[in-house]
Backbone bond lengths (Angstrom), bond angles and torsions (degrees), N, CA, C in turn:
res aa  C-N    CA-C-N  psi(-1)  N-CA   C-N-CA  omega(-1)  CA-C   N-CA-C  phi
1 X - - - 1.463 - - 1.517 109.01 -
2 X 1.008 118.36 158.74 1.941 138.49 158.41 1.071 97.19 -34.55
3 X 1.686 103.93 110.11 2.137 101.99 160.09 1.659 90.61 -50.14
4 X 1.766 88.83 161.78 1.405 96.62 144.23 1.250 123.11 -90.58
5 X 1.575 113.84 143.65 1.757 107.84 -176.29 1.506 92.86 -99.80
6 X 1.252 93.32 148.68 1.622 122.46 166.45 2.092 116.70 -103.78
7 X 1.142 90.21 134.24 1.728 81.19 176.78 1.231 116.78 -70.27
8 X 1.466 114.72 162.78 1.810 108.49 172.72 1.147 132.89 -62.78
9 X 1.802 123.01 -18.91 1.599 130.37 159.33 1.431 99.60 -44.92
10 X 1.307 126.14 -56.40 1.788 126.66 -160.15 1.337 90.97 -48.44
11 X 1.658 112.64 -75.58 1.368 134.57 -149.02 1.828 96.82 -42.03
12 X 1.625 98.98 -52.46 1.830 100.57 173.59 1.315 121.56 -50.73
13 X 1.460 127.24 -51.36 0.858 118.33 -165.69 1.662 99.82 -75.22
14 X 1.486 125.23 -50.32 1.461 119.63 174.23 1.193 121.94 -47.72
15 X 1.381 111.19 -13.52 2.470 111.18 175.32 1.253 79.68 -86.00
16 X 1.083 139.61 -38.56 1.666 132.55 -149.65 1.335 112.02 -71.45
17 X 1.505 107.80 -64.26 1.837 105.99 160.59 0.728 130.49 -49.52
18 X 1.343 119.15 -51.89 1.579 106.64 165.47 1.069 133.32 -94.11
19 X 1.507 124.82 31.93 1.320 147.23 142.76 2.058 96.28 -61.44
20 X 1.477 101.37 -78.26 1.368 95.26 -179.90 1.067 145.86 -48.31
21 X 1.649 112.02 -23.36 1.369 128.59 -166.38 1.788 86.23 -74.87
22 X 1.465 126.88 -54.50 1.280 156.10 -102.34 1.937 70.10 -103.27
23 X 1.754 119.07 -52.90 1.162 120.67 -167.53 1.589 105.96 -74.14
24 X 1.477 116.85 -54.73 1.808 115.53 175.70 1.111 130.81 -69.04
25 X 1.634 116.95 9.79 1.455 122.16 -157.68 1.563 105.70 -140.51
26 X 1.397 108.94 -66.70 1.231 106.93 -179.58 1.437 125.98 -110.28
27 X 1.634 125.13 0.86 1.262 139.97 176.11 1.750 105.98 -46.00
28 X 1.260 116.48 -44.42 1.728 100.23 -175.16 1.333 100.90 -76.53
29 X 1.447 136.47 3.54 1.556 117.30 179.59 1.676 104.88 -96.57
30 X 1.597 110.30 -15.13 0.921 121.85 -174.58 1.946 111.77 -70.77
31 X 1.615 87.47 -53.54 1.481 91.50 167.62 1.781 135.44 -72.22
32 X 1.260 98.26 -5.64 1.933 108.12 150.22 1.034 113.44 -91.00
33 X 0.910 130.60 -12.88 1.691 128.79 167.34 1.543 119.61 -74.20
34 X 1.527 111.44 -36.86 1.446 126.26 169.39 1.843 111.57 -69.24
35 X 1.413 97.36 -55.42 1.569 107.12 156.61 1.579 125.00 -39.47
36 X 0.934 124.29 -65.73 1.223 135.30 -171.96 1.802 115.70 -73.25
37 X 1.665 112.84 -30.46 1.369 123.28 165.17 1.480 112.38 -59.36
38 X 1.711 110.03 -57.76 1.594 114.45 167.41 0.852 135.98 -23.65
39 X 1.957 117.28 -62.21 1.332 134.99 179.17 1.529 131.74 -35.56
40 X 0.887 117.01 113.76 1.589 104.41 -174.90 1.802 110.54 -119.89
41 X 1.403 112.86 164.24 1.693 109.95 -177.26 1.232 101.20 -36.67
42 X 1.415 123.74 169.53 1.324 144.45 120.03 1.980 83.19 96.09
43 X 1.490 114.66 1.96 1.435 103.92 156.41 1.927 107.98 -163.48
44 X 1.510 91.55 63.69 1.413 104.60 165.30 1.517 118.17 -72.76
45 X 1.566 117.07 122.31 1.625 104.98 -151.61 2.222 83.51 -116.90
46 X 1.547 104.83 -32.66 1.269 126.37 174.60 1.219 128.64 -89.13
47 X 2.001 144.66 120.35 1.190 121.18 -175.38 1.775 96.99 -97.97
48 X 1.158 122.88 -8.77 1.370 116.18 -172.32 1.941 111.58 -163.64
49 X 1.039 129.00 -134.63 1.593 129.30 -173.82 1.566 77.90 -112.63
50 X 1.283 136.82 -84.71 1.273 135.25 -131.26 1.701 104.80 -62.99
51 X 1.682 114.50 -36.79 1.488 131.24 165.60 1.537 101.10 -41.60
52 X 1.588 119.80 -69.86 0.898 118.60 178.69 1.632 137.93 -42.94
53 X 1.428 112.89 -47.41 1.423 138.68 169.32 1.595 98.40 -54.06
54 X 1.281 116.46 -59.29 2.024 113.37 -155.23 1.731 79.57 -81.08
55 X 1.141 163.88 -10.41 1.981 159.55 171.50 1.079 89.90 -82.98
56 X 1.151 153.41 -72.94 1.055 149.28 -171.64 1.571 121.62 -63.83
57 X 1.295 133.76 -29.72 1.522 118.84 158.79 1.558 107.67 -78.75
58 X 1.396 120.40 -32.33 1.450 101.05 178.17 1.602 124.84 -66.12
59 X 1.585 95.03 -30.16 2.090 93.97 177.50 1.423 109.35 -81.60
60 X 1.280 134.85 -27.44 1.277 133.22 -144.33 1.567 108.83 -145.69
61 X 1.605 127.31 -5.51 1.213 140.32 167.06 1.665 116.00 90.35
62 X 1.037 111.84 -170.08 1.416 114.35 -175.99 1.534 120.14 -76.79
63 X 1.524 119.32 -24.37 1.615 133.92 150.89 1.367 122.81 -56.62
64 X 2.043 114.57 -35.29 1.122 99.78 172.74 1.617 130.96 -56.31
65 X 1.184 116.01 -25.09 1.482 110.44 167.99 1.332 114.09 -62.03
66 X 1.026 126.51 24.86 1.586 111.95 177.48 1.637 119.54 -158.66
67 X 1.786 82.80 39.59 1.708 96.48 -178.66 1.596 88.47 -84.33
68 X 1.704 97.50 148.68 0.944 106.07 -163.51 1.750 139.14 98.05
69 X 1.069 95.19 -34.46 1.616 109.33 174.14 1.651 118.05 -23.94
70 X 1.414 94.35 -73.88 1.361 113.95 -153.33 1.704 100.00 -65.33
71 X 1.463 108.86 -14.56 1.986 102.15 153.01 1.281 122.41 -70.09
72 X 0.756 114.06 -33.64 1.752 123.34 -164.64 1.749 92.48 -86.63
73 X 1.443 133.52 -49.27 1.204 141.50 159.28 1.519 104.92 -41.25
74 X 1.249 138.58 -69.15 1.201 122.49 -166.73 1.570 128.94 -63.27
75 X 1.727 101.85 -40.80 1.311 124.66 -179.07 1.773 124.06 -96.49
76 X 1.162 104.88 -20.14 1.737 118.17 163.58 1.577 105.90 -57.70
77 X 0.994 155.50 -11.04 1.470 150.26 170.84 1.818 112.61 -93.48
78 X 1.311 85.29 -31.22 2.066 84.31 -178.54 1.804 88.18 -81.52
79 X 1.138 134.89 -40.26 1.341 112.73 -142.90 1.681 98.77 -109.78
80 X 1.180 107.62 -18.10 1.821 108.53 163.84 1.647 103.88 -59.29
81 X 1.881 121.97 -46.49 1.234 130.35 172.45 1.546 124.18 -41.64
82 X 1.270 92.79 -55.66 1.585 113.30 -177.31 1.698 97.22 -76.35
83 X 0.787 127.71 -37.72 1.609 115.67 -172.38 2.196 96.08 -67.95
84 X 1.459 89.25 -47.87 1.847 88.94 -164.52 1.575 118.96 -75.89
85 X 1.086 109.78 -22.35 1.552 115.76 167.65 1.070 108.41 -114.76
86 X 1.654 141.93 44.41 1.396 148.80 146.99 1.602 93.48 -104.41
87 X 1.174 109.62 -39.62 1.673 104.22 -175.20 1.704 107.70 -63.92
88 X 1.770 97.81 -52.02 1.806 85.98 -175.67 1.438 119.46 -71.11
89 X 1.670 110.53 -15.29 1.480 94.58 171.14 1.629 100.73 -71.07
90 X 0.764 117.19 -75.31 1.798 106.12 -172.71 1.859 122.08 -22.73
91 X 1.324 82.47 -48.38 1.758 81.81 162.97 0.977 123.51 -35.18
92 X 1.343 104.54 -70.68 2.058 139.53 -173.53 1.315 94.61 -32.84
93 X 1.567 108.43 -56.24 1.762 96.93 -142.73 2.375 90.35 -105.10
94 X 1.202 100.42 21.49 1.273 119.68 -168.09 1.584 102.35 -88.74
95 X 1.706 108.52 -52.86 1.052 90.42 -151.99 1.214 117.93 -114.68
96 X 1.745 125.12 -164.48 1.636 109.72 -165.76 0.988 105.30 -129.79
97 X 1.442 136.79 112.84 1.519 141.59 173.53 1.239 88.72 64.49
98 X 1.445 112.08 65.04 1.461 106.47 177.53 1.553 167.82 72.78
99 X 1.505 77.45 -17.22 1.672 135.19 -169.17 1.323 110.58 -101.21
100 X 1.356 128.32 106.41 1.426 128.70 133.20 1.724 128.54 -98.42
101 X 1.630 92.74 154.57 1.480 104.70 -171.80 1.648 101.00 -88.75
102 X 1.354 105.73 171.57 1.871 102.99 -170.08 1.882 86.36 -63.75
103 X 1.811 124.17 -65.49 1.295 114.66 179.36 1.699 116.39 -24.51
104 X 1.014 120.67 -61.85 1.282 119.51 -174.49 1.680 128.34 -59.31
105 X 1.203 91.18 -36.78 1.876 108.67 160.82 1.590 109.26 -70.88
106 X 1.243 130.76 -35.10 1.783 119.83 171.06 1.543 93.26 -88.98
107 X 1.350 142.68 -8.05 1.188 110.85 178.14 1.555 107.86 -73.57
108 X 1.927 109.76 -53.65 1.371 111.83 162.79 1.223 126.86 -47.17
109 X 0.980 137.63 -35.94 1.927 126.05 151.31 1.321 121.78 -48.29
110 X 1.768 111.79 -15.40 1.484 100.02 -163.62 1.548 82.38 -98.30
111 X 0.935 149.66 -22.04 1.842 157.76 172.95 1.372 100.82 -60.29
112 X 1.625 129.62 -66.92 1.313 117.06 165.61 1.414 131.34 -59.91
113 X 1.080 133.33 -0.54 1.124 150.63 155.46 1.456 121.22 -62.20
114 X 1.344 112.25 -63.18 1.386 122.25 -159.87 1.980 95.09 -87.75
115 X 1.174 121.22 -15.78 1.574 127.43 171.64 1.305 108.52 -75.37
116 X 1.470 125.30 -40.94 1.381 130.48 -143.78 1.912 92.50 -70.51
117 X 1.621 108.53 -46.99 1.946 137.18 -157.09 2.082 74.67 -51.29
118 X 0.886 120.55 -69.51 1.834 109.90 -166.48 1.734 98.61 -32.85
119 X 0.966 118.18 2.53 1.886 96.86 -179.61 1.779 83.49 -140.18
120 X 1.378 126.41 -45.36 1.260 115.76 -152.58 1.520 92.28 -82.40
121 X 0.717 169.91 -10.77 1.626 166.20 146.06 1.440 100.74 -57.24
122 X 1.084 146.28 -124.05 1.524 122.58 -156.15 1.333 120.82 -34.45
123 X 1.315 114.17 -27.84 2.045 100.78 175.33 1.267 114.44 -67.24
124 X 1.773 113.86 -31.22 1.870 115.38 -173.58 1.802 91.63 -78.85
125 X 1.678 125.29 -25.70 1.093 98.25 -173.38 1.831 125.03 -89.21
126 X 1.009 91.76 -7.67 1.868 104.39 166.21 1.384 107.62 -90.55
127 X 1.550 139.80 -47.59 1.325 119.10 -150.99 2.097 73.99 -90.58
128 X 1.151 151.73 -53.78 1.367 138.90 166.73 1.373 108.48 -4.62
129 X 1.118 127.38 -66.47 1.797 126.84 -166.58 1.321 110.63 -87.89
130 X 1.600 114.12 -20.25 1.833 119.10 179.54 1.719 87.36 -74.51
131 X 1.344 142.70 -63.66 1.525 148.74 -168.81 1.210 105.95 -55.99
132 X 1.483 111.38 -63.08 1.740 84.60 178.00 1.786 135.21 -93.90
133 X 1.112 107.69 22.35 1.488 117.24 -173.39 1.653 87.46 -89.32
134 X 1.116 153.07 2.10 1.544 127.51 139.56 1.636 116.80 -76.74
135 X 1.466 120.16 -27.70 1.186 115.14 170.33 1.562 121.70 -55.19
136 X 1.285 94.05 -36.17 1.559 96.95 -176.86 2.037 115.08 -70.51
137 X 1.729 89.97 -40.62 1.562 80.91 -177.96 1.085 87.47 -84.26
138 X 1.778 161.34 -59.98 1.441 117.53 -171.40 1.788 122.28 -40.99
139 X 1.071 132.74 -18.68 1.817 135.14 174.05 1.553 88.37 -70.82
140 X 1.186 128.77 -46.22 1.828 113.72 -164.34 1.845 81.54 -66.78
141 X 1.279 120.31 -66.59 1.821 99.66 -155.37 1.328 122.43 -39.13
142 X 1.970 106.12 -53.47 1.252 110.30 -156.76 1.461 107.95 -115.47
143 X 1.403 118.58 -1.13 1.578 112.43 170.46 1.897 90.77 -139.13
144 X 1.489 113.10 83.71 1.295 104.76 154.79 1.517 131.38 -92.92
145 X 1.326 99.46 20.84 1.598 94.35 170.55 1.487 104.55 -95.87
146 X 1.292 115.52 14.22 1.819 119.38 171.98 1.175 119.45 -105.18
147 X 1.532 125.46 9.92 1.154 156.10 -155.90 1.343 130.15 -99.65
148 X 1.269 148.39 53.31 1.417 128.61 -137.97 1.417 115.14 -38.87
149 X 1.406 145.79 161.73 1.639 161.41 170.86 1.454 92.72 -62.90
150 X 0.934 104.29 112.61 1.918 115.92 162.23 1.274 103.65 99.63
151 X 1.248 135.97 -10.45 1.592 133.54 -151.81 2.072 95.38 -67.31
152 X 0.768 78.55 167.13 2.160 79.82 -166.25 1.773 90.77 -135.41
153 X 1.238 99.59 129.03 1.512 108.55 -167.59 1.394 98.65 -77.62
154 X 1.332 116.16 128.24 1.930 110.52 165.25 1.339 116.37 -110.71
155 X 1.060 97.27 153.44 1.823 117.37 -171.73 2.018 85.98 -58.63
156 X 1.810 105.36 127.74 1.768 106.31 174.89 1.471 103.97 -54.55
157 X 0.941 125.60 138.13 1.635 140.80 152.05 1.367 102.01 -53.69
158 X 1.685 101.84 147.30 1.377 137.02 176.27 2.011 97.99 -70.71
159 X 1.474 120.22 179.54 1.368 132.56 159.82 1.127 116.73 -56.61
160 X 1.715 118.44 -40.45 1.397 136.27 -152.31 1.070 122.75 -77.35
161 X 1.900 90.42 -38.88 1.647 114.37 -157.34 1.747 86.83 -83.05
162 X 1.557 112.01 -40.54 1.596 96.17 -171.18 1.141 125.34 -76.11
163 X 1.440 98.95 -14.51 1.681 100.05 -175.86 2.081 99.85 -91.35
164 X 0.593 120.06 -22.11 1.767 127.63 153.00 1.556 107.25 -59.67
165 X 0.960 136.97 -83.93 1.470 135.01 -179.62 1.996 98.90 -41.58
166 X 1.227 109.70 -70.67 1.832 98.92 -166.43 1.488 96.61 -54.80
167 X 1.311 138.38 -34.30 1.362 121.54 -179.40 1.504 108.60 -70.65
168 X 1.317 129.41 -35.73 1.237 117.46 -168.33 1.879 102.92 -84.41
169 X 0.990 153.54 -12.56 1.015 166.87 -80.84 1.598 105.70 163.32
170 X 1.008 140.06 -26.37 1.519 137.81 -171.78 1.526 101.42 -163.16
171 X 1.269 141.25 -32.27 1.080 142.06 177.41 1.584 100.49 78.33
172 X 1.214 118.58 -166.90 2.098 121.45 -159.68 1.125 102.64 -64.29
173 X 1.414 136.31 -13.95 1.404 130.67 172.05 1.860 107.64 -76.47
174 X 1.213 118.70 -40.43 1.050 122.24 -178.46 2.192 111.47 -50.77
175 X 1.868 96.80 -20.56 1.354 103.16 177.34 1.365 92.40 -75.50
176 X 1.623 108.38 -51.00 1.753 86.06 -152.07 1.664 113.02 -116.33
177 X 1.627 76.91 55.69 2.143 80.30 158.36 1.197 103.92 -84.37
178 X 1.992 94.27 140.50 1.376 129.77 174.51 1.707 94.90 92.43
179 X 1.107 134.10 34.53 0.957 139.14 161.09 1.630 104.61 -54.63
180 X 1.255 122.08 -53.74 1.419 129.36 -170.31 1.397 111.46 -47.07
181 X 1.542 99.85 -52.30 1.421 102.83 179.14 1.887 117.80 -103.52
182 X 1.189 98.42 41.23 1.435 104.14 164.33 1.572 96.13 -116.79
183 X 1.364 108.10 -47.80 1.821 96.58 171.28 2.019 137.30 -56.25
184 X 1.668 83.61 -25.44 1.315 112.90 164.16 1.654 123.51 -55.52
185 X 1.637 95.85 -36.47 1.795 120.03 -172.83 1.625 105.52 -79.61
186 X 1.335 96.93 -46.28 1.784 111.42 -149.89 1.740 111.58 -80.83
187 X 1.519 95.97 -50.16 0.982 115.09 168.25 1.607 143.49 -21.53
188 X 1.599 91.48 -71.08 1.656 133.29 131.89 1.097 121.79 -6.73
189 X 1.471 95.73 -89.11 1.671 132.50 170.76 1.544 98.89 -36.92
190 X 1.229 132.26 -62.53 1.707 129.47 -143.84 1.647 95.26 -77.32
191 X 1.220 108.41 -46.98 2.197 137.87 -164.01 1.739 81.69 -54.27
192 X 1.793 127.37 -69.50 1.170 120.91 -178.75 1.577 106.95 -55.28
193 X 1.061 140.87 -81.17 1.204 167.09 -116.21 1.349 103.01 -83.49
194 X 1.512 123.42 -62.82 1.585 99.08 -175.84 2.021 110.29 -91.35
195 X 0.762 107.92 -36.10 1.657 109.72 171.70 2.214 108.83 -30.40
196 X 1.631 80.51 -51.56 2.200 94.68 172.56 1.466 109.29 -73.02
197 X 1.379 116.13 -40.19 1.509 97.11 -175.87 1.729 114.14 -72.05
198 X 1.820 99.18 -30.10 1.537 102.66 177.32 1.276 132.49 -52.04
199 X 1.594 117.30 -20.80 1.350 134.14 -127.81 1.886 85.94 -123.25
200 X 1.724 98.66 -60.48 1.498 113.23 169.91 1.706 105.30 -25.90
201 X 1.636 84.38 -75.07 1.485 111.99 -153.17 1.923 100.68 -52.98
202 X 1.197 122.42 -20.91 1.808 115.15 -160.54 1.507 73.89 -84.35
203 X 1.451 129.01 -71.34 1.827 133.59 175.84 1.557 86.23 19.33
204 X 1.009 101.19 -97.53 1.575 142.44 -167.96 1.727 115.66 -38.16
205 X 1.360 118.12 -9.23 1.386 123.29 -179.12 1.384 109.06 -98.78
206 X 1.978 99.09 141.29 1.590 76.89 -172.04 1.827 102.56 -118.42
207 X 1.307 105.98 49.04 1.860 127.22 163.15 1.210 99.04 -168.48
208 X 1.195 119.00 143.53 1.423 153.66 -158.16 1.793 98.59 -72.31
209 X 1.367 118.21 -27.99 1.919 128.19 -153.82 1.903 80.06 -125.94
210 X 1.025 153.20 -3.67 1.682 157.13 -151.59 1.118 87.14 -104.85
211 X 1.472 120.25 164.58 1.564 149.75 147.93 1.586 96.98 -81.41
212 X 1.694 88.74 156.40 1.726 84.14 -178.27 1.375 92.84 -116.88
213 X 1.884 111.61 148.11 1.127 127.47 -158.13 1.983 106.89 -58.75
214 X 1.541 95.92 155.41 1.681 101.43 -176.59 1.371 114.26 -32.87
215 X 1.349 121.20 -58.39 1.546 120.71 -155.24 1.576 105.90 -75.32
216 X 1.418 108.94 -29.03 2.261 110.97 -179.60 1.470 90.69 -69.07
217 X 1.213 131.24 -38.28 1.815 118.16 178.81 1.142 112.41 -85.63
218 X 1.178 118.27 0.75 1.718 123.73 171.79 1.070 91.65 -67.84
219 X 1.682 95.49 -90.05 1.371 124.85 -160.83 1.791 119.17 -39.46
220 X 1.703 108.52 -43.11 1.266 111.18 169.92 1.398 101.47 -67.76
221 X 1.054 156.84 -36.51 1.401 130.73 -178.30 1.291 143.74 -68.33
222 X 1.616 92.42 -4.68 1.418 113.19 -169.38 1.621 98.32 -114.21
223 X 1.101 113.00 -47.03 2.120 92.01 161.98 1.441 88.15 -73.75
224 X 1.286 156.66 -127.69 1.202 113.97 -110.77 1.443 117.47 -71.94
225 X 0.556 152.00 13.50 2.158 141.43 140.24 1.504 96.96 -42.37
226 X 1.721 100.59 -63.65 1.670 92.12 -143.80 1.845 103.44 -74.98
227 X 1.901 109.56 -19.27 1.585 92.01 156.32 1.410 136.27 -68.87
228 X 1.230 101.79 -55.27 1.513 109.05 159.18 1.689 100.63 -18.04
229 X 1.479 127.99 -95.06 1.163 139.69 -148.93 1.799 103.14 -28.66
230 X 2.055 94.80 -63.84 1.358 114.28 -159.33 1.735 98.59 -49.24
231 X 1.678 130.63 -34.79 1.178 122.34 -149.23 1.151 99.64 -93.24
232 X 1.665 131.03 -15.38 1.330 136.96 166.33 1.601 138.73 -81.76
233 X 1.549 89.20 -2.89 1.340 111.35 -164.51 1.715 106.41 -66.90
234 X 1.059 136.31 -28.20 1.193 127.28 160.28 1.105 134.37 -43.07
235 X 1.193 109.27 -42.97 1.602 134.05 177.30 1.391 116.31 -62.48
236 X 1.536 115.19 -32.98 1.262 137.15 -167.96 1.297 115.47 -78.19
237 X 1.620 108.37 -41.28 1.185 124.61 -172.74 1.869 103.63 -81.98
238 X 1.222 93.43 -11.85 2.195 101.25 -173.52 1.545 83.11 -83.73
239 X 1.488 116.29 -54.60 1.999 108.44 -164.03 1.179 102.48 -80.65
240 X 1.247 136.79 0.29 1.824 118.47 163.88 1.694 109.80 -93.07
241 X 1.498 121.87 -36.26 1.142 124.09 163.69 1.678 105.73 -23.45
242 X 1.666 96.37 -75.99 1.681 124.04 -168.50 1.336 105.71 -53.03
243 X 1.360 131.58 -19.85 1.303 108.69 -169.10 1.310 114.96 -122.13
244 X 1.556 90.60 0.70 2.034 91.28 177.66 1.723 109.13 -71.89
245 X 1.152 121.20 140.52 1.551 109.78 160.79 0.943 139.85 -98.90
246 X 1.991 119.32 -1.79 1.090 127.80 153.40 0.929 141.75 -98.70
247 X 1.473 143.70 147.63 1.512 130.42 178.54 1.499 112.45 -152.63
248 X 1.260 126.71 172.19 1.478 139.87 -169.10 1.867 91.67 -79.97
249 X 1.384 114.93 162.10 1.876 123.60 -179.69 1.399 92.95 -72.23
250 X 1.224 130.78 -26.47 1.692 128.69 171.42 1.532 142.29 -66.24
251 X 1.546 91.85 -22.95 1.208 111.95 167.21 1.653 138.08 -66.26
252 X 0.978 123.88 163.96 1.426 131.97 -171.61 1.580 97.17 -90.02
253 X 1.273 138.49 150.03 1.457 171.01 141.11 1.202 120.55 -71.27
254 X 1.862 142.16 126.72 1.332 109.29 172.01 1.659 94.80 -138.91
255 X 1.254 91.18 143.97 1.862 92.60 172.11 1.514 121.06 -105.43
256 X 1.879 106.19 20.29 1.176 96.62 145.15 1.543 95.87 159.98
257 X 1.513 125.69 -168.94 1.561 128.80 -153.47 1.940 99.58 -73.52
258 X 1.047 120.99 -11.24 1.445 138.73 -162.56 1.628 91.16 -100.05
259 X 1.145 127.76 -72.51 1.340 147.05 -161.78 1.584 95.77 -60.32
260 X 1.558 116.26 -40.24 0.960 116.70 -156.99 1.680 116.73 -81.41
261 X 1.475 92.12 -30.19 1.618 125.00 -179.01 1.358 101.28 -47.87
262 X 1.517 101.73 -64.96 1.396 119.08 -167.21 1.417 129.96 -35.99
263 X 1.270 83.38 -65.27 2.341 126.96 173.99 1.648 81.62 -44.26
264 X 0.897 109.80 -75.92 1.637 108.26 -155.88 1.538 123.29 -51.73
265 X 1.701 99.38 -38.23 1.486 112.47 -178.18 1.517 93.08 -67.98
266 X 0.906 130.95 -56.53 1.807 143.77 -162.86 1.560 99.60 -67.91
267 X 0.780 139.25 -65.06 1.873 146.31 -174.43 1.474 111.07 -84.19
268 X 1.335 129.62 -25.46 1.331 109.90 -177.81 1.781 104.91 -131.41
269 X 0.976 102.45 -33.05 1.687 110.42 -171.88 1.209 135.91 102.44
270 X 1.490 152.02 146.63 1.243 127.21 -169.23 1.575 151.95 -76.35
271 X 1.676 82.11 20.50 1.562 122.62 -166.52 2.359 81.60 -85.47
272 X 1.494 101.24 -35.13 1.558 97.31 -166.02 1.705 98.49 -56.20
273 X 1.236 128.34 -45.31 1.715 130.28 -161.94 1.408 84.97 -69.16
274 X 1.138 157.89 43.94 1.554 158.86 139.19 1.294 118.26 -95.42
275 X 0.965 108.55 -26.00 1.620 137.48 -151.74 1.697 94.49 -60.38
276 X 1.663 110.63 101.35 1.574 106.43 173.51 1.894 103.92 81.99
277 X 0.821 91.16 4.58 2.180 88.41 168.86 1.129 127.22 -46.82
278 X 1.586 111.32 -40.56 1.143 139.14 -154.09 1.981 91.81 -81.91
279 X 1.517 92.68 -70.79 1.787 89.01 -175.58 1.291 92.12 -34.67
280 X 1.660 118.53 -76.28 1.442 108.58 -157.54 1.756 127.68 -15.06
281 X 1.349 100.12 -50.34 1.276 124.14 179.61 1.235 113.92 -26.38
282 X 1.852 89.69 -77.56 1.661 98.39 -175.22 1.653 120.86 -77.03
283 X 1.619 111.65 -4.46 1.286 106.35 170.39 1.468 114.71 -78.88
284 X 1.144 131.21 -57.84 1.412 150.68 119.15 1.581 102.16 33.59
285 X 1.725 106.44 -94.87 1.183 117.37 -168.28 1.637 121.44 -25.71
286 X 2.144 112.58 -83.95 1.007 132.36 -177.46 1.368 115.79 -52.99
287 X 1.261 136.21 -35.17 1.784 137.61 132.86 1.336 92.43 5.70
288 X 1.674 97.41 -112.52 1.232 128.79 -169.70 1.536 125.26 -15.47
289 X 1.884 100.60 -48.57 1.521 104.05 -158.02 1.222 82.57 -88.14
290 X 1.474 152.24 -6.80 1.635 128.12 -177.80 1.630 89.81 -92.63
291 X 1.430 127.77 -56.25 1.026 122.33 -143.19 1.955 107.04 -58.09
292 X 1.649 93.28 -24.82 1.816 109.02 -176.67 1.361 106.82 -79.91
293 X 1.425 110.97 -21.57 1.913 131.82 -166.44 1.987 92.01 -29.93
294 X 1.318 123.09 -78.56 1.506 111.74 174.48 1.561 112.09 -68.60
295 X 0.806 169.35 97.32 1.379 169.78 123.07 1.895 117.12 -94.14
């Protein structure tokens, strides 16, 4: 049958909540997940999320989990928008007598996908360097032999200051390095992700022409988010590599999704593209199931 369409106020206000929920709720699992993706041998600073979480309120306080926020707060409502009403327009003009085929449902995910990267690429590449720039000055306290010789600790930069410096310094590309492999991530992500929640979510209706009750669009949004996430998570772990700009003198360098592949298979193993899946999961999930909550 005919999705039901929702107007774009809904879709806003639904990125919006669960933009916020996503910032007061699950944002510090988000930022051990960025933490823990970073890390590489020979300067493991984290053994897991919860390791990570209790290092991080003791060096940096109970706010440090949530450097970064106020990006993901500003820009999490345009691009939850653009992801959820890029998908139903594609639907709309997708389907036939109402009807889409599973192909035609991952093609429209692959359209909301590839729309969403204009907002989700500069937000992963600022709140990326706001999240892990405490990891790094916790490596100067307690692992300074990962440290380059002379390096001079600087006070972390604001959103403003970095997005001023990469513009003055690289100009709009300087926002959206790793673009490649955020389209690589998202893409993915949308092709799994809305086709499962669509499929979940009808399960769950109890007339064929009905909305299906709150908790089946909950609940479907959150297995597929949190599958989606887990099956993309490789990818995730290649575009946070790519887009961080700082790192310990021990660390690996990459000049790109190939380079990056490599380093990792060779130095860490393929156990590393796991690395933090799990947060994803649960950050992932509760997103999803509010932002789908009317659908």
């Amino acid at each position: 049958m005919a999705d039901k369409q929702i107007s774009l106020p809904a879709k806003l206000i639904n990125g919006g909540i669960a933009g916020l929920i996503g910032v007061t709720c699950v944002f510090p699992i988000d930022l051990a997940k960025t933490r823990l993706q970073n890390q590489q041998n020979g300067s493991r600073l984290y053994t897991s999320m919860s390791d990570c979480l209790i290092k991080t309120i003791r060096s940096e306080g109970y706010f440090g989990m949530y450097r970064g926020a106020a990006v993901n707060l500003t820009l999490v409502t345009p691009e939850k928008a653009i992801k959820l009403a890029a998908n139903d327009f594609f639907r709309h003009h997708l389907s036939k007598d109402g009807k889409l085929t599973l192909f035609k449902e991952m093609l429209a995910g692959c359209g909301a996908g590839t729309c969403q990267v204009i907002v989700t690429t500069p937000m992963e590449m600022l709140k990326i360097q706001l999240q892990d720039a405490g990891r790094i000055a916790a490596q100067r306290k307690l692992m300074p032999e990962t440290v380059a010789a002379g390096t001079v600790e600087t006070k972390s930069p604001t959103a403003m200051q970095l997005t001023r410096q990469l513009l003055r310094e690289k100009g709009i590309a300087g926002l959206y390095k790793g673009l490649g492999a955020t389209l690589l991530r998202d893409v993915p992500f949308s092709i799994i992700y809305f086709p499962l929640f669509a499929n979940l979510n009808n399960f769950g209706k109890k007339n064929a022409d009905g909305p299906a009750p709150f908790y089946v669009s909950f609940i479907s949004g959150c297995l597929a988010g949190s599958t989606a996430a887990v099956a993309v998570n490789p990818v995730d772990v290649i575009k946070t590599r790519l887009q961080s700009l700082n790192r310990g003198s021990t660390e690996d360098t990459y000049s790109g999704v190939t380079d990056c592949i490599r380093k990792i298979m060779r130095n860490e193993g393929p156990s590393a593209f796991l690395k933090g899946a799990y947060c994803r999961a649960l950050v992932i999930a509760p997103l999803f199931g509010i932002a789908q909550r009317n659908s």
